[in-house]
N, C-alpha and C positions, 0 to 999 in steps of 0.2 A: 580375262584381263582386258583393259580398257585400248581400246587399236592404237590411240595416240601414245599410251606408255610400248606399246611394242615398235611403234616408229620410233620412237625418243631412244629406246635402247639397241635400236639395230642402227642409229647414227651414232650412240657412244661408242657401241662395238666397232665401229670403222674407225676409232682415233687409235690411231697410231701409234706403238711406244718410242716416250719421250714428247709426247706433245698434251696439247691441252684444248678444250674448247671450253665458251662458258654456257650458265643459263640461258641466257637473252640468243644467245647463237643459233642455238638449237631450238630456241621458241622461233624466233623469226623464219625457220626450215619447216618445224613440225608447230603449227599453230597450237596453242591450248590455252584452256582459261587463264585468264592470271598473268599469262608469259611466264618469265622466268620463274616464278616461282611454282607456276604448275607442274614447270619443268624439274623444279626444286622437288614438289611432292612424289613426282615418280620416281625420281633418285632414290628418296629414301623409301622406296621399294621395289629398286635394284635389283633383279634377280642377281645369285653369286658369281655367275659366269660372265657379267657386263663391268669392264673396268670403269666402275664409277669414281673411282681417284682424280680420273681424267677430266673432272667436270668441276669447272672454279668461276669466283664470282666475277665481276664484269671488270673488277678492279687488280683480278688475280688474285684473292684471299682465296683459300682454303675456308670453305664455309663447311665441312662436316660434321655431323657430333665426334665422328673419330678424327678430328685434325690432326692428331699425331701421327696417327698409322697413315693417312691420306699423304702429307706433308714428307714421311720416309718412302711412301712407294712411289710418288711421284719422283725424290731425288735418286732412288735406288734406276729410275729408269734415265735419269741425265736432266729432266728438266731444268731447265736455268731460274736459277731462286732468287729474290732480291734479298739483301741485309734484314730487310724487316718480315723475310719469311712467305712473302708472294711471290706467284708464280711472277716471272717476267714475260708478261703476255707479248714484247714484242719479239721474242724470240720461241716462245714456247707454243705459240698459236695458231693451233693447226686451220689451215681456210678450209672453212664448214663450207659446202653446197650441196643442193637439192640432187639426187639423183634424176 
């Protein structure tokens, strides 16, 4: 597996439940091509044991192919939702930093 997808999933594994970080967060911590969307490509292959629910766009959308199941575990854990179904990143926004 490529080092920068094992950095990328051992800063999702630190978020917290009930909170969120986005793409661009976690590119800016763990450099990769692309940014966010590099960040995008290792998501979707997540091993099963990294809460990648916790991972939303820079706008708070729910960008997964499963946005349903994403959108329920994220409320099932408290995240605060806006009317149109984003995450509210000014409350739900966990501050990402570098170890």
């Amino acid at each position: 597996m490529d080092a920068r997808f094992v950095a990328i999933y051992a800063i999702v594994a630190r978020i917290p439940e009930g909170k969120v970080s986005t793409y661009g967060a976690i590119a800016r911590v763990i450099p990769v091509p692309r940014g966010a969307r590099g960040v995008g490509w290792a998501m979707a292959r997540c091993p099963a044991n990294v809460p990648w629910w916790r991972v939303v766009s820079a706008t708070g959308r729910v960008t997964s192919p499963n946005a349903h199941i994403q959108s329920e575990l994220l409320m099932n854990e408290g995240v605060a939702m806006r009317d149109n179904g984003f995450v509210d990143l000014t409350i739900a926004r966990w501050a990402l930093q570098a170890d």
